[in-house]
C-alpha positions in Angstrom: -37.4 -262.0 -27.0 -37.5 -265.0 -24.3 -40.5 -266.7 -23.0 -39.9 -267.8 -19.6 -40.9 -271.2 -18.8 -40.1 -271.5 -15.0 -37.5 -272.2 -12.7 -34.9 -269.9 -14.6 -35.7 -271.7 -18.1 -36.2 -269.6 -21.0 -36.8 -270.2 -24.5 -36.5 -267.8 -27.3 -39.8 -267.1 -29.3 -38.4 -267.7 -32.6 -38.2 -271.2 -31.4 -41.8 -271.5 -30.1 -43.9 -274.3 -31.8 -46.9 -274.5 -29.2 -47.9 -273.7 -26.3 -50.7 -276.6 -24.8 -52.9 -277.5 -21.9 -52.0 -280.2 -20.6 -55.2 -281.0 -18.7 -56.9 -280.7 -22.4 -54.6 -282.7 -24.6 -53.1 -284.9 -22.8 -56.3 -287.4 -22.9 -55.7 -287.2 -26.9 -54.3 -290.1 -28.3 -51.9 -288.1 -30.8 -50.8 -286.1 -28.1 -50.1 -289.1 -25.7 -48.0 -290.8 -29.2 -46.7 -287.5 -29.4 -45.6 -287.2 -25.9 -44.2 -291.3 -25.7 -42.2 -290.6 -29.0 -40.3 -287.4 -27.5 -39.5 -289.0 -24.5 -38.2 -292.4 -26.3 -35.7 -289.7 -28.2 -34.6 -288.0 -24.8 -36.8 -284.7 -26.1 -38.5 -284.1 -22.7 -37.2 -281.5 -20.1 -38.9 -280.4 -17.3 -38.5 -277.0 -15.7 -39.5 -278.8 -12.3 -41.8 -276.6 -9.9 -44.5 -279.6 -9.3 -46.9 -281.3 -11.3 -46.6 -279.7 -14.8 -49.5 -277.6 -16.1 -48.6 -277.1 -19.7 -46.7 -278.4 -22.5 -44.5 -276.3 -24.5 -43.0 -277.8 -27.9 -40.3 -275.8 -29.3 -38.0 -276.1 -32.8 -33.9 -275.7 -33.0 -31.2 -277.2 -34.6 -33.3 -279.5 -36.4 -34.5 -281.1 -33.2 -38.2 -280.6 -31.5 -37.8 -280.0 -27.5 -40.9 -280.5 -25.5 -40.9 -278.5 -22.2 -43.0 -279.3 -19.4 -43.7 -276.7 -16.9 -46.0 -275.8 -13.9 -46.3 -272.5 -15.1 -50.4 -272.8 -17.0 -50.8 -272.7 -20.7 -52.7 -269.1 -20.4 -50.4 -267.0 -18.9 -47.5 -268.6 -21.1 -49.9 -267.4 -24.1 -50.2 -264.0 -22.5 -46.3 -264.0 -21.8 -45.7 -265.2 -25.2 -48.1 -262.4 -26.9 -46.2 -259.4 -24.9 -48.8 -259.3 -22.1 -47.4 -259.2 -18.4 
C-alpha cells in the first residue's frame, strides 16, 4: 500500500517512520536539529503545493527521507490508517 503525500508523490507504508505536525514540532529544539541535520545531508523533499503542513520522515535503503508536504498531518494519519 502507498500513502500519498501530494502533488503525485507517494510513499509506500512499509517505509513510513512518522507522520508530524509541523505547526506542533517544529518549535522543538530536537525537531529543528532534526530538521537542519536532514537538510545538511540533502534528505529534504518537498512535494510543493504551498506552505508545508506536515512532516513525513520515512526509512529506505539505509537512508531517512523527510517529506514536507501541504497536505495536514491528520488526514495523512487517516490516509495512512486505511480511512478515506
Amino acid at each position: 500500500m502507498f500513502l500519498h503525500l501530494g502533488n503525485g508523490v507517494r510513499l509506500h507504508k512499509k517505509h513510513l517512520v512518522g507522520i508530524f505536525d509541523l505547526d506542533n514540532c517544529s518549535k522543538e529544539r530536537d525537531t529543528l536539529d532534526f530538521l537542519r541535520a536532514a537538510e545538511g545531508r540533502g534528505r529534504i523533499v518537498s512535494t510543493g503545493g504551498g506552505l508545508p503542513k506536515a512532516m513525513v520522515v520515512s526509512y529506505e535503503a539505509e537512508k531517512d527521507t523527510v517529506w514536507l508536504t501541504g497536505i495536514s498531518a491528520r488526514t495523512l494519519h487517516r490516509r495512512a490508517m486505511g480511512g478515506k
